[in-house]
DSSP file (Angstrom, degrees, kcal/mol; ACC not computed):
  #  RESIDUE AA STRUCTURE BP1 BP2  ACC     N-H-->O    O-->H-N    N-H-->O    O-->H-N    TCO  KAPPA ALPHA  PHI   PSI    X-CA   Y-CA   Z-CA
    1    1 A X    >>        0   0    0      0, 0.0     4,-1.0     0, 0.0     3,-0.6   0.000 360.0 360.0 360.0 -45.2  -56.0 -154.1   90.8
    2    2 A X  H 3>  +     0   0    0      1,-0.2     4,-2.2     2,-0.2     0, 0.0   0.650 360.0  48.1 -35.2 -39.5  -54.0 -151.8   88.9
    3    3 A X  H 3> S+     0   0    0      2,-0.2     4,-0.9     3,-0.1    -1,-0.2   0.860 101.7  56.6 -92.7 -28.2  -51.0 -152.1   91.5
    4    4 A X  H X4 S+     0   0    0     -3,-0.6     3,-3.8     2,-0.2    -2,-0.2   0.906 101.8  63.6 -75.5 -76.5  -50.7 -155.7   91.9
    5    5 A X  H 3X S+     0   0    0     -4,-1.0     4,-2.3     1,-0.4    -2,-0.2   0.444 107.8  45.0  29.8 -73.5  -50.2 -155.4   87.6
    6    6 A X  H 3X S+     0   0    0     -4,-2.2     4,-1.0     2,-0.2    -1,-0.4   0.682 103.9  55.8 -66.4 -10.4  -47.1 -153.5   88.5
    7    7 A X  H XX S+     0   0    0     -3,-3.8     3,-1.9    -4,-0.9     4,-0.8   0.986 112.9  47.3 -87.1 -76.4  -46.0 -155.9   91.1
    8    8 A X  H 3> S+     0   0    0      1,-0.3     4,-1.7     2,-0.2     5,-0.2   0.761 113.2  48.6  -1.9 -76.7  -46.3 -158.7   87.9
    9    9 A X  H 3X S+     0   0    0     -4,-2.3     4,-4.0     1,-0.3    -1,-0.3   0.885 110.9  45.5 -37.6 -51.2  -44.6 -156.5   86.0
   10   10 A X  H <X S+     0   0    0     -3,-1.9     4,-1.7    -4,-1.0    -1,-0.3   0.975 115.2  52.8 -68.0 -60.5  -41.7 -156.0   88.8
   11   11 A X  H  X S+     0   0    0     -4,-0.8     4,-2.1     1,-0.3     3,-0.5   0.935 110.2  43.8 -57.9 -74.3  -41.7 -159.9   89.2
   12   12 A X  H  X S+     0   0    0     -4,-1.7     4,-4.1     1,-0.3     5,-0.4   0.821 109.2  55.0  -7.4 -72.7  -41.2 -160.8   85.7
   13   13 A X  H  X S+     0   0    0     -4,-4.0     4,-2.1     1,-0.3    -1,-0.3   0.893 114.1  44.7 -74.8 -33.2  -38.6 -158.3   85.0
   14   14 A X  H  X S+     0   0    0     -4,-1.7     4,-1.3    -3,-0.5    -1,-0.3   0.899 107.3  51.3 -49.2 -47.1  -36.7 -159.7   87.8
   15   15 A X  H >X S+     0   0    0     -4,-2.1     4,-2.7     2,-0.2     3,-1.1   0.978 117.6  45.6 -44.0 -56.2  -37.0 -163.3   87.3
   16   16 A X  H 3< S+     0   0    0     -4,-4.1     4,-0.4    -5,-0.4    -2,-0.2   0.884 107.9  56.1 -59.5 -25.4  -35.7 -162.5   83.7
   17   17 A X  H 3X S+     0   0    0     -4,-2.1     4,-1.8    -5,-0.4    -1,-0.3   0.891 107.0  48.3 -85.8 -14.8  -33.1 -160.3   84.8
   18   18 A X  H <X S+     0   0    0     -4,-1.3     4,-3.5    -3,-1.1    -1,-0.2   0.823 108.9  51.4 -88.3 -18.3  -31.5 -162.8   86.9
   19   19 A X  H >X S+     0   0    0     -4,-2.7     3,-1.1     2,-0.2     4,-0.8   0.800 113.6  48.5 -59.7 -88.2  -31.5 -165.8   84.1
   20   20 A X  H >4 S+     0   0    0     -4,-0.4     3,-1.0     4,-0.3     5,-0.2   0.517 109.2  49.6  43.2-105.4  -30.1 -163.2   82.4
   21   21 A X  H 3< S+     0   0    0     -4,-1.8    95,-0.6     1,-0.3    -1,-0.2   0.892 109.3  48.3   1.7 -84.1  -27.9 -162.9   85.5
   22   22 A X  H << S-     0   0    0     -4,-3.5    -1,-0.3    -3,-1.1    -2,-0.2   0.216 125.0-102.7 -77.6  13.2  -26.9 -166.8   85.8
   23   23 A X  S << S+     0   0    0     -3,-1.0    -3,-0.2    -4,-0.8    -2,-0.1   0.914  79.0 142.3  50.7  38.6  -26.0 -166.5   81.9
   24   24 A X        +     0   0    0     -6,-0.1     2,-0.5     2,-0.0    -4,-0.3  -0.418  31.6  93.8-121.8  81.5  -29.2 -168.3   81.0
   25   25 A X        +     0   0    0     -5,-0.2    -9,-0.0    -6,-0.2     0, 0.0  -0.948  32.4 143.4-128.9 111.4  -30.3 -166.4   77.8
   26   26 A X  S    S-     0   0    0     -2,-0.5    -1,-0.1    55,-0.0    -2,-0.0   0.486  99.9  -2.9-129.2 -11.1  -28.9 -168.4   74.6
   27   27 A X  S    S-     0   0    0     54,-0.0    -2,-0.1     0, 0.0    54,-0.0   0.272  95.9-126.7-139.3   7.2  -32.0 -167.8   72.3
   28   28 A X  S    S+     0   0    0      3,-0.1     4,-0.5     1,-0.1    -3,-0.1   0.884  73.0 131.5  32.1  47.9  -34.2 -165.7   75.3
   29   29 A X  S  > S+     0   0    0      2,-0.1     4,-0.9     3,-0.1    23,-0.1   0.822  80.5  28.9 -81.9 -26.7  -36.8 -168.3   74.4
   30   30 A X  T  4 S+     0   0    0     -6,-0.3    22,-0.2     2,-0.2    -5,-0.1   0.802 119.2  62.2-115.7 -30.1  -37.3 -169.1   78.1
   31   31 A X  T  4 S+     0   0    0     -7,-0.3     3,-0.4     1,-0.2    -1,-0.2   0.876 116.6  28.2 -21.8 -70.9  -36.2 -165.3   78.9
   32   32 A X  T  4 S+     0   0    0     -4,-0.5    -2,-0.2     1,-0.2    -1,-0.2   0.725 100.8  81.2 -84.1 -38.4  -39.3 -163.8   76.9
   33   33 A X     <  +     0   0    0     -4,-0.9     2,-0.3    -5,-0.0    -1,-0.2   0.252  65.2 106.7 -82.2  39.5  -41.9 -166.6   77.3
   34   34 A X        +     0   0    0     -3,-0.4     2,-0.3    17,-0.2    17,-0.2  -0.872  37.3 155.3 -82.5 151.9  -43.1 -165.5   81.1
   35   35 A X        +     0   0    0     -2,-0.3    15,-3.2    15,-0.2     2,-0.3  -0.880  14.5 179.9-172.1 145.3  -46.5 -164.0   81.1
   36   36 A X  E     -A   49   0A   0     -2,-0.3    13,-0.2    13,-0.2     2,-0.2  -0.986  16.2-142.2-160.1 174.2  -48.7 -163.9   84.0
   37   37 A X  E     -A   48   0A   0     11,-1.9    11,-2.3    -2,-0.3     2,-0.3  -0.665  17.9-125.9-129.1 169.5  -52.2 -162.6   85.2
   38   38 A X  E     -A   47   0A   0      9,-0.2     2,-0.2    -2,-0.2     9,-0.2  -0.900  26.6-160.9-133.7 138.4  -53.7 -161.2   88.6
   39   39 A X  E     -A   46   0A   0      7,-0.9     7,-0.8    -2,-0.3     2,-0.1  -0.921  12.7-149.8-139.1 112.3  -56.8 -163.1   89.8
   40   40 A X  E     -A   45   0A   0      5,-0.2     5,-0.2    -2,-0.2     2,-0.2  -0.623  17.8-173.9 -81.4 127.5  -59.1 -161.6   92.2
   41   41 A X  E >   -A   44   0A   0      3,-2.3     3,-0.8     1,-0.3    -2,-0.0  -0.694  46.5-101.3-126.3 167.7  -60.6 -164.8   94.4
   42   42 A X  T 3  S+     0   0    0      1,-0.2     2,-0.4    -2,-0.2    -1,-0.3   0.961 120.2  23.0 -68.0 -71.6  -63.4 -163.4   96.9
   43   43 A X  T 3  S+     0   0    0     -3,-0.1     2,-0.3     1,-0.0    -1,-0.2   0.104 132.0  33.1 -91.7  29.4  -60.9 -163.4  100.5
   44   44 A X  E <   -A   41   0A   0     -3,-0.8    -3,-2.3    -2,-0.4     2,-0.4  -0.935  66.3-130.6 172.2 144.6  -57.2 -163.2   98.2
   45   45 A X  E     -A   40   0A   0     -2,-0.3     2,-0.6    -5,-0.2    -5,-0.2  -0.921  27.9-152.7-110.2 124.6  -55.3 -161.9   94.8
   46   46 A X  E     -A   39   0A   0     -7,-0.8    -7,-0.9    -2,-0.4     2,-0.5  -0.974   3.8-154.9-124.0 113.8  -53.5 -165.1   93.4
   47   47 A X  E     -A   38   0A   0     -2,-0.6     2,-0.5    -9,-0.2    -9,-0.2  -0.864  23.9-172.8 -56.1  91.8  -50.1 -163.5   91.2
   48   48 A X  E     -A   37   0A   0    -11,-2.3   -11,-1.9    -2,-0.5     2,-0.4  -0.963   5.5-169.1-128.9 142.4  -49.8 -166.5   88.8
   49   49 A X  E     -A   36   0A   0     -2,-0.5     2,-0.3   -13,-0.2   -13,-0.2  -0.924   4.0-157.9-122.2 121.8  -46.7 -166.9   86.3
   50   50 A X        +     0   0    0    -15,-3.2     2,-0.3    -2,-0.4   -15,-0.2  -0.618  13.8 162.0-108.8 177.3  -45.7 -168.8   83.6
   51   51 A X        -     0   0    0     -2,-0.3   -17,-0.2   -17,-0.2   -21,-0.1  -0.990  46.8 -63.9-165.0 170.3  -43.2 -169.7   82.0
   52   52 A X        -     0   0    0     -2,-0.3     4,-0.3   -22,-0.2   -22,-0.0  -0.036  50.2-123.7 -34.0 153.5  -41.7 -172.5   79.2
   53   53 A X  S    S+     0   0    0      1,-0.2     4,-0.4     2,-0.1    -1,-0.1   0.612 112.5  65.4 -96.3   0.1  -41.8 -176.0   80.8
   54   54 A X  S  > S+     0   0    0      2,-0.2     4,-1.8     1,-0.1    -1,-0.2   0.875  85.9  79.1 -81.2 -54.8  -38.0 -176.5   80.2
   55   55 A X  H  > S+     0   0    0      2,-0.2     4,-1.4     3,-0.2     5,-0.3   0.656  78.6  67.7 -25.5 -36.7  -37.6 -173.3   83.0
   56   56 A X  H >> S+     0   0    0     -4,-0.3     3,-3.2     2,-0.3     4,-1.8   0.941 105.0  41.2 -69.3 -94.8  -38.2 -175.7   86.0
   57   57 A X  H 34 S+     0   0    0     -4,-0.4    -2,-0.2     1,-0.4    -1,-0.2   0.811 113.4  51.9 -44.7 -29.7  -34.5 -177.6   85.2
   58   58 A X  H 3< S+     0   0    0     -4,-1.8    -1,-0.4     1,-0.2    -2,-0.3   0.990 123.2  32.6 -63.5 -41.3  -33.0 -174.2   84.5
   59   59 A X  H << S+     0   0    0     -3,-3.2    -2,-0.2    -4,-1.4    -3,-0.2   0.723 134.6  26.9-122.4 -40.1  -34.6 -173.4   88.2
   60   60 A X  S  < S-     0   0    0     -4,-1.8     2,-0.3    -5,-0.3    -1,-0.2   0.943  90.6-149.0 -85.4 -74.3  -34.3 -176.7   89.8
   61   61 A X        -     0   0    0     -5,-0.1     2,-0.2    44,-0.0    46,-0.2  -0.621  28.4 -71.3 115.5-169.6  -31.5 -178.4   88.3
   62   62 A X        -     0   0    0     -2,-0.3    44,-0.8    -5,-0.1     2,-0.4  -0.694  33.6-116.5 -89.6 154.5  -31.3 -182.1   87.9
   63   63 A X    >   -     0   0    0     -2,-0.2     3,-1.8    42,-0.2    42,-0.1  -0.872  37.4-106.5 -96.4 133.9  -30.8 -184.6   89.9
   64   64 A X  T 3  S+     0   0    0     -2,-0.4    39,-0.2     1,-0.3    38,-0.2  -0.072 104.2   5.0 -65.6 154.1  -27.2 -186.9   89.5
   65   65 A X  T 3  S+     0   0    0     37,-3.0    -1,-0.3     1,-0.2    37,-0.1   0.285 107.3 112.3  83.2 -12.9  -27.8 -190.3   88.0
   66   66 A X  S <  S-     0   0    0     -3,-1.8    -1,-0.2    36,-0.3    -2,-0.0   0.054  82.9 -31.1 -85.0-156.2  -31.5 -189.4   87.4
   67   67 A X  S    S-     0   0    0      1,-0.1     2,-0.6    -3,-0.1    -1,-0.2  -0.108  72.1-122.6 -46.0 151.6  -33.0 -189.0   83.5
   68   68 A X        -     0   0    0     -3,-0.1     3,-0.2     1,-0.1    -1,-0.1  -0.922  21.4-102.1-116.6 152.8  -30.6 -187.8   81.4
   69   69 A X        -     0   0    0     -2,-0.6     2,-0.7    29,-0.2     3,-0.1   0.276  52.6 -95.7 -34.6 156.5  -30.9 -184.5   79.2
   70   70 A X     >  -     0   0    0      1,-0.2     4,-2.5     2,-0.1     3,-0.4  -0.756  20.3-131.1-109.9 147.7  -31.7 -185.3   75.7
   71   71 A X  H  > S+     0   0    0     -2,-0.7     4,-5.4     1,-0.2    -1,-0.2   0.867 103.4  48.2 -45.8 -51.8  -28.9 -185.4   73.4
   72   72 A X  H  > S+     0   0    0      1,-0.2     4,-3.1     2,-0.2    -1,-0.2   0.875 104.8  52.5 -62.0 -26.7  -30.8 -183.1   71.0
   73   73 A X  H  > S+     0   0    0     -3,-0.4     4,-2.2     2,-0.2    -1,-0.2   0.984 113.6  41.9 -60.3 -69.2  -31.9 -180.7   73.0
   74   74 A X  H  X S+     0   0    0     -4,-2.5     4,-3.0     1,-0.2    -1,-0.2   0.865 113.5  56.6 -57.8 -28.4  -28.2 -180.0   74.5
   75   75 A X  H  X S+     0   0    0     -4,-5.4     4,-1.5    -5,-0.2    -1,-0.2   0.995 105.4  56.3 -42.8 -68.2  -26.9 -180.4   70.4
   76   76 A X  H >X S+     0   0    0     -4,-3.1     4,-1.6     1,-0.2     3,-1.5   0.818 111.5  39.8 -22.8 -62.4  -29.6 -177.5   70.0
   77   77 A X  H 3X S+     0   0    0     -4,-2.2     4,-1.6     1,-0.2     5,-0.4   0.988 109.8  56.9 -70.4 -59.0  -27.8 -175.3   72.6
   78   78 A X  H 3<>S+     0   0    0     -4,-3.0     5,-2.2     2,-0.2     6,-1.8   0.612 109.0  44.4 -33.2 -24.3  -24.5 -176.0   71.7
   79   79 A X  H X<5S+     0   0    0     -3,-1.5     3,-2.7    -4,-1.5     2,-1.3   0.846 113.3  52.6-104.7 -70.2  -24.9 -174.9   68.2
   80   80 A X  H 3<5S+     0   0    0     -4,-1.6    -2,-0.2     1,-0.3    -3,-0.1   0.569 112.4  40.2 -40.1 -10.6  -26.8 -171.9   69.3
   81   81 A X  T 3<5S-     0   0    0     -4,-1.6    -1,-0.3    -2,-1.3    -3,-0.2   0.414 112.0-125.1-124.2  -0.5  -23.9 -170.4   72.1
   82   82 A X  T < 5 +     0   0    0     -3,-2.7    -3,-0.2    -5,-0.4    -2,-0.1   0.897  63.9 147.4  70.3  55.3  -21.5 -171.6   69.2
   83   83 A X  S   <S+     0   0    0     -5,-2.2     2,-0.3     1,-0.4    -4,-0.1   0.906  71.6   1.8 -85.3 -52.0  -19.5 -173.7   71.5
   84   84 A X        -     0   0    0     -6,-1.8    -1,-0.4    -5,-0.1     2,-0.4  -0.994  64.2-146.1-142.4 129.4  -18.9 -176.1   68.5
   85   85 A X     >  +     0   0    0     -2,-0.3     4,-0.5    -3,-0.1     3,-0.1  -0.755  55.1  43.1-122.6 170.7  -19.6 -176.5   64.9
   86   86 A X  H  > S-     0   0    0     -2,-0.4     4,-2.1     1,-0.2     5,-0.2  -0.061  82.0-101.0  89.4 154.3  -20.3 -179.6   62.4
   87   87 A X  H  > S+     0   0    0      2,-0.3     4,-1.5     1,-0.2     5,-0.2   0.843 118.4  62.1 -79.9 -48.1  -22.3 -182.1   63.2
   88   88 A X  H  > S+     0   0    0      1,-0.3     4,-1.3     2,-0.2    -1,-0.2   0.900 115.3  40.1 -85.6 -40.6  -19.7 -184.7   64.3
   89   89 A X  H  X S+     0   0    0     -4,-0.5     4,-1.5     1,-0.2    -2,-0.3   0.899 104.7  61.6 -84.4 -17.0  -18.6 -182.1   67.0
   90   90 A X  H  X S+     0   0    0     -4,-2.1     4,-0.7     2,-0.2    -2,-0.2   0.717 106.1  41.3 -16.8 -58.6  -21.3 -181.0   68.0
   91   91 A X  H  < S+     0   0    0     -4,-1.5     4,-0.2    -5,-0.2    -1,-0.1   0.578 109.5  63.0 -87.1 -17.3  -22.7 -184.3   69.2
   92   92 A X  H >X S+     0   0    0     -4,-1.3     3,-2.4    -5,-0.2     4,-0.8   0.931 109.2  34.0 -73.1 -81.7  -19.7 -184.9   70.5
   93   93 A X  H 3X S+     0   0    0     -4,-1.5     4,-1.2     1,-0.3    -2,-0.2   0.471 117.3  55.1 -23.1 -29.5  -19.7 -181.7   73.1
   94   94 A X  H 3< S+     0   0    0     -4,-0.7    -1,-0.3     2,-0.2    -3,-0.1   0.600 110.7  48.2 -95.2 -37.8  -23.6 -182.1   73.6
   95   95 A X  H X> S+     0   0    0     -3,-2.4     3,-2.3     2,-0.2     4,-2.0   0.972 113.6  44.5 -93.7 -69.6  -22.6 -186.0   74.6
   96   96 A X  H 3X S+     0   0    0     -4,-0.8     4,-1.6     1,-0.3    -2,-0.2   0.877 115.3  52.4 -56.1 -44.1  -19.6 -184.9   77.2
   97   97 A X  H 3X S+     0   0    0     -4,-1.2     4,-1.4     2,-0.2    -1,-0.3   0.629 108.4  47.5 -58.8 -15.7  -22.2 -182.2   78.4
   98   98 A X  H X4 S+     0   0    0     -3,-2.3     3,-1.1     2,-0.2     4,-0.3   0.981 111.5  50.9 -81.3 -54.0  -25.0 -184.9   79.1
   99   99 A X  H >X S+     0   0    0     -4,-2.0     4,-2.1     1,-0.3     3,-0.7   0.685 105.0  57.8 -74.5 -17.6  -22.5 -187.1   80.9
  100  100 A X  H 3X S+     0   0    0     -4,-1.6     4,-2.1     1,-0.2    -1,-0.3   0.953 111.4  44.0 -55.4 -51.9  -21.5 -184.2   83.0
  101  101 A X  H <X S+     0   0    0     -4,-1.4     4,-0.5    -3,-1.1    -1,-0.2   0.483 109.0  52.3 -49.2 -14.9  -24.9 -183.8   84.1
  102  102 A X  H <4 S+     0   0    0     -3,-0.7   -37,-3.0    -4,-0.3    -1,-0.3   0.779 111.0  40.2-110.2 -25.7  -25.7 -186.7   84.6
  103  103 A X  H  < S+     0   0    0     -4,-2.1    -2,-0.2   -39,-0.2    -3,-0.2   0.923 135.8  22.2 -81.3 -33.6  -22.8 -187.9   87.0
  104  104 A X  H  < S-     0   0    0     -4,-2.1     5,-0.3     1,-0.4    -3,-0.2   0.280 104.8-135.7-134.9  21.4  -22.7 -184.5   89.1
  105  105 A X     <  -     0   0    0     -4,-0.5    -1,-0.4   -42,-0.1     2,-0.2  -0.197  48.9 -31.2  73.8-156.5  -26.8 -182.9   88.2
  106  106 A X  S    S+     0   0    0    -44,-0.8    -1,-0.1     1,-0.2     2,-0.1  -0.954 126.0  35.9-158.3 123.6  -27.2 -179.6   87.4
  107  107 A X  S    S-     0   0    0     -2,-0.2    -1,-0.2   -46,-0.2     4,-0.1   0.473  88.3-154.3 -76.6 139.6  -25.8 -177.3   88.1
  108  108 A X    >>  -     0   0    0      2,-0.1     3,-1.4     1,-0.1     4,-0.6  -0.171  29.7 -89.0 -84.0-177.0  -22.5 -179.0   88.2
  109  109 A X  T 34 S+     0   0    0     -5,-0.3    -1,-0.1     1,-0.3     3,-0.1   0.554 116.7  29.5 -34.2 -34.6  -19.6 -178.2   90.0
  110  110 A X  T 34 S+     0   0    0      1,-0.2     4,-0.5     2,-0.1    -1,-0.3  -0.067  95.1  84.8-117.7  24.9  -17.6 -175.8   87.8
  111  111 A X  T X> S+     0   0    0     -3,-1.4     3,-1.1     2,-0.1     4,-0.8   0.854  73.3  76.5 -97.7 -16.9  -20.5 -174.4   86.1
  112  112 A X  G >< S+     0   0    0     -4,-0.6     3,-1.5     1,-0.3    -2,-0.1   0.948  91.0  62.2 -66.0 -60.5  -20.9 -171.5   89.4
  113  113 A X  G 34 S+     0   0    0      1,-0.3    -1,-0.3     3,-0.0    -2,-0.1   0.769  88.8  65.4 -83.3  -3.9  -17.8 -169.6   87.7
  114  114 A X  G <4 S+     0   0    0     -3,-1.1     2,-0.7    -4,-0.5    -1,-0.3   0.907 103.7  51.7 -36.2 -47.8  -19.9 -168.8   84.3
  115  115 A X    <<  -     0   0    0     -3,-1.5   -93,-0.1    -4,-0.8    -1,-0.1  -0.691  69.1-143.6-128.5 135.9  -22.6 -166.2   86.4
  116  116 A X              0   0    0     -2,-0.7    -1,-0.2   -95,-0.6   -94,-0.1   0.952 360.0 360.0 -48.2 -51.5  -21.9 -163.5   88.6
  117  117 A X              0   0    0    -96,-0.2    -1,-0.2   -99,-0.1   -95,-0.1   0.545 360.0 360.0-104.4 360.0  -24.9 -164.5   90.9
């Protein structure tokens, strides 16, 4: 049991090190919250991982034209990666960033030169 543990261990610190990676650490809430268990089933050992429930769009992306991101959320980021400050820019930049997403998903076109991998 003891070795699938490290295997956890090894998976974690990889997933994290490639958000990370892709330059998605801006408060390393989604970074820090994985945690997973080993579950011994009578014929199989089941590796099971979590993570924040926002981590599936980093991991997926969006699709274009589908929901769009919410305004607060991307305000949120924007003042945290200190893209923009004051409220009236803020929401402005947060606003151009939704409609980007939303005409050409996630991850759009020009966002590939931000991360190395």
């Amino acid at each position: 049991m003891a070795k699938y543990s490290n295997i956890l261990k090894l998976i974690i610190s990889e997933l994290q090190a490639e958000l990370i990676g892709q330059g998605h650490k801006a408060t390393g809430s989604l970074v820090n919250s994985f945690e997973g268990s080993v579950l011994t089933l009578p014929k199989s050992i089941v590796i099971q991982i979590l993570m924040n429930d926002y981590g599936i769009y980093v991991n997926e992306g969006r699709i274009a034209g589908a929901k769009r991101v919410p305004l607060q959320v991307l305000m949120n980021w924007v003042e945290q990666r200190a893209i923009a400050s004051g409220n009236k820019e803020v929401k402005n930049v947060a606003f151009a960033i939704q409609e980007k997403i939303f005409q050409e998903g996630s991850p759009t076109k020009g966002s590939f030169k931000f991360a190395p991998n």
